[in-house]
DRENDO-1510 file (C-alpha; in Angstrom, 1 decimal, always signed):
<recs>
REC; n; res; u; v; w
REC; 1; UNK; +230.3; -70.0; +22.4 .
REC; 2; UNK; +228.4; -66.9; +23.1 .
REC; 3; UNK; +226.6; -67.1; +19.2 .
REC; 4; UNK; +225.4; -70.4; +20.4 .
REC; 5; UNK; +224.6; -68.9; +23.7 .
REC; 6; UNK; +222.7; -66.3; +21.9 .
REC; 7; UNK; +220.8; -68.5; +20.1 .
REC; 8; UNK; +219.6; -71.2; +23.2 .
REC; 9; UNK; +218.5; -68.2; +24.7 .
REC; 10; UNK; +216.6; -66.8; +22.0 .
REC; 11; UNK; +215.2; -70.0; +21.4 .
REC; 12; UNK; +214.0; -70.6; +24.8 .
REC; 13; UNK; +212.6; -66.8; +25.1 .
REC; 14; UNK; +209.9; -68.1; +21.8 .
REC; 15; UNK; +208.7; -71.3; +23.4 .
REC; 16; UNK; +208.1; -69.3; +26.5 .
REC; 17; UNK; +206.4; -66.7; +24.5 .
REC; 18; UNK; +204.5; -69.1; +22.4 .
REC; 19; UNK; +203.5; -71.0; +25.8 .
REC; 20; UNK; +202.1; -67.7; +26.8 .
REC; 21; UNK; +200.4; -66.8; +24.0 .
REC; 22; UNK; +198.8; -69.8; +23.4 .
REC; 23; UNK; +197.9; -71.5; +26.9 .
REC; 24; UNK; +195.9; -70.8; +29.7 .
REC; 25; UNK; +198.6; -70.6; +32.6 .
REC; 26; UNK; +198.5; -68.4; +34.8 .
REC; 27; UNK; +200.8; -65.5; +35.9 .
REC; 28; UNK; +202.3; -64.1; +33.2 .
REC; 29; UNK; +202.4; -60.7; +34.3 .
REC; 30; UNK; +206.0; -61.8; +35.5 .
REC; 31; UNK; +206.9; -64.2; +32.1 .
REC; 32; UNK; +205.8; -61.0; +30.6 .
REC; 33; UNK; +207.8; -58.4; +32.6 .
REC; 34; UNK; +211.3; -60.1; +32.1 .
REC; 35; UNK; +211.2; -61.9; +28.7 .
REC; 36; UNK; +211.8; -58.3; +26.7 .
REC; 37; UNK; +215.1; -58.9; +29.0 .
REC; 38; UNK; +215.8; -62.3; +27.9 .
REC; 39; UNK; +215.2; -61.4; +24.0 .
REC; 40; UNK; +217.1; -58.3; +24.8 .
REC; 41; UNK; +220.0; -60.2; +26.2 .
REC; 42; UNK; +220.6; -63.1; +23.8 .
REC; 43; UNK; +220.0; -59.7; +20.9 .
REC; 44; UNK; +223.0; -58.4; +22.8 .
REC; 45; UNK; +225.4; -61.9; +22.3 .
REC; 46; UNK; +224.4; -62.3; +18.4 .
REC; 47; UNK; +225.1; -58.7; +18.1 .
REC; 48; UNK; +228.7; -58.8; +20.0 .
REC; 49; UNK; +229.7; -61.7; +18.0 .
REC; 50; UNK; +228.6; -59.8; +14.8 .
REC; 51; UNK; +230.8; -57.3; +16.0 .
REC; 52; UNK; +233.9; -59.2; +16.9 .
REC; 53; UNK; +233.8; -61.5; +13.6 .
REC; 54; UNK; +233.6; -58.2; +11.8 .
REC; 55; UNK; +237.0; -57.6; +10.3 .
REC; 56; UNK; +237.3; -61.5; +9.3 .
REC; 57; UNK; +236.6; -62.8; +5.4 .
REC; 58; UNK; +234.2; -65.2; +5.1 .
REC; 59; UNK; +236.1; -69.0; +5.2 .
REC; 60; UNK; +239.3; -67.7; +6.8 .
REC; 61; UNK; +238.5; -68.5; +10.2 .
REC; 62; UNK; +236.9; -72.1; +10.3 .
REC; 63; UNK; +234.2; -71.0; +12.9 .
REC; 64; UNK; +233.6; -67.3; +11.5 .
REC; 65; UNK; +230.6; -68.1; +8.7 .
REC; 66; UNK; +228.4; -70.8; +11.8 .
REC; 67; UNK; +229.0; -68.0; +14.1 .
REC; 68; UNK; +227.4; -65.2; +12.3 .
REC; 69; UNK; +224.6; -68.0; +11.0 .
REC; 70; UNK; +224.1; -68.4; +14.9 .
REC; 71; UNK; +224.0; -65.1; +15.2 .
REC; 72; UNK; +221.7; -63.7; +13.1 .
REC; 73; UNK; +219.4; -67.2; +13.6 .
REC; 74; UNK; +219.3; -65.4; +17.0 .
REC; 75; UNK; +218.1; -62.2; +15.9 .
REC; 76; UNK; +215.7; -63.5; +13.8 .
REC; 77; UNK; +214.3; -65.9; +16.6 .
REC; 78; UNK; +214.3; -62.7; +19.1 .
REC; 79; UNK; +212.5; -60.8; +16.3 .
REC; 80; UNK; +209.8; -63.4; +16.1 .
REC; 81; UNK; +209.5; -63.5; +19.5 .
REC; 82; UNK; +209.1; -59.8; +19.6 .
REC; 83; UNK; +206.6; -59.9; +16.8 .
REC; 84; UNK; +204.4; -62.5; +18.6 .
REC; 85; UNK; +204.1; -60.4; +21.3 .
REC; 86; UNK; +203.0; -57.9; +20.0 .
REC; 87; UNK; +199.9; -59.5; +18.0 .
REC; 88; UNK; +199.1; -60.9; +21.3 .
REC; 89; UNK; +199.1; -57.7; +23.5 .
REC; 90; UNK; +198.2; -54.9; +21.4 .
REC; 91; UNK; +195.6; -56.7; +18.5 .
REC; 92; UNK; +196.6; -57.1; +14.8 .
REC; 93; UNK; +196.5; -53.4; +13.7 .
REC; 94; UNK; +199.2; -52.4; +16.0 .
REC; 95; UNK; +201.0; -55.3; +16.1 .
REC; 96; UNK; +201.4; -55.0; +12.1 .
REC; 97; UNK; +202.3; -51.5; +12.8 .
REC; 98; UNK; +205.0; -52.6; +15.7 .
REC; 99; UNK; +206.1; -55.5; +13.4 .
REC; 100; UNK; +206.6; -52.8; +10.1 .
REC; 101; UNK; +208.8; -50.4; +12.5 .
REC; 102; UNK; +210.8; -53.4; +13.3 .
REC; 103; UNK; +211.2; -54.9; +10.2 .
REC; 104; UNK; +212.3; -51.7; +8.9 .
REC; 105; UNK; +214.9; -50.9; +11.3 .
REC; 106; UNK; +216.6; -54.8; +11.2 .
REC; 107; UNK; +216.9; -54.0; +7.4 .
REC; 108; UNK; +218.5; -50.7; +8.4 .
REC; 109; UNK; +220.6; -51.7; +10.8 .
REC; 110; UNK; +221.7; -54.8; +8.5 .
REC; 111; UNK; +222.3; -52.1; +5.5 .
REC; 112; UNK; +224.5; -50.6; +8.3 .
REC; 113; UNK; +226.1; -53.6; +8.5 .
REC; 114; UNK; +227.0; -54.6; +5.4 .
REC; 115; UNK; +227.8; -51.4; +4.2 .
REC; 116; UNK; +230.0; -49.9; +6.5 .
REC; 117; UNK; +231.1; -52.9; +9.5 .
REC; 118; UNK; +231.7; -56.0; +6.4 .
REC; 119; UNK; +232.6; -54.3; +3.5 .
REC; 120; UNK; +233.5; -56.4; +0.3 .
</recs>
């Protein structure tokens, strides 16, 4: 329940960031203060369920493999959510920049992951 959780959230944190992005409405100083919060928080789900489903083989457990595909859809969501941000606020220089350092800590926290959490 919380994978899915993880991902509603993280779904509804990029429409709101593509809604402010892309429209006129006004205060977003607010949308903008809490939704680091919100992708924070459904990062936080995907990442507990990683955690618990950690031990277990893939096709033991009927609901292990959708929960980590939940889970890292979430992440991936978050991560675009993050990524359009940052294009938006700080121009496309420093947003490739931002969006370079995040790419390459996701792929070294997944090496992390694979490597030493799910080993084959």
């Amino acid at each position: 329940m919380l994978a899915l959780l993880s991902v509603w959230i993280a779904l509804g944190a990029l429409i709101t960031s593509l809604l402010v992005v892309f429209t006129q409405l006004g205060g977003k100083t607010p949308v903008l203060t809490l939704l680091p919060y919100t992708v924070a928080l459904s990062a936080t789900f995907a990442a507990a369920v990683l955690w618990a489903n950690r031990t277990k083989k893939a096709g033991t457990d009927s609901g292990v493999d959708g929960q980590r595909v939940q889970a890292v859809s979430a992440i991936v969501l978050n991560s675009l959510s993050f990524a359009l941000l940052l294009f938006w606020l700080h121009g496309p220089m420093l947003g490739l920049a931002g969006l370079a350092l995040e790419g390459g800590f996701l792929m070294f926290v997944y090496w992390l992951y694979t490597r030493i959490l799910v080993p084959d």
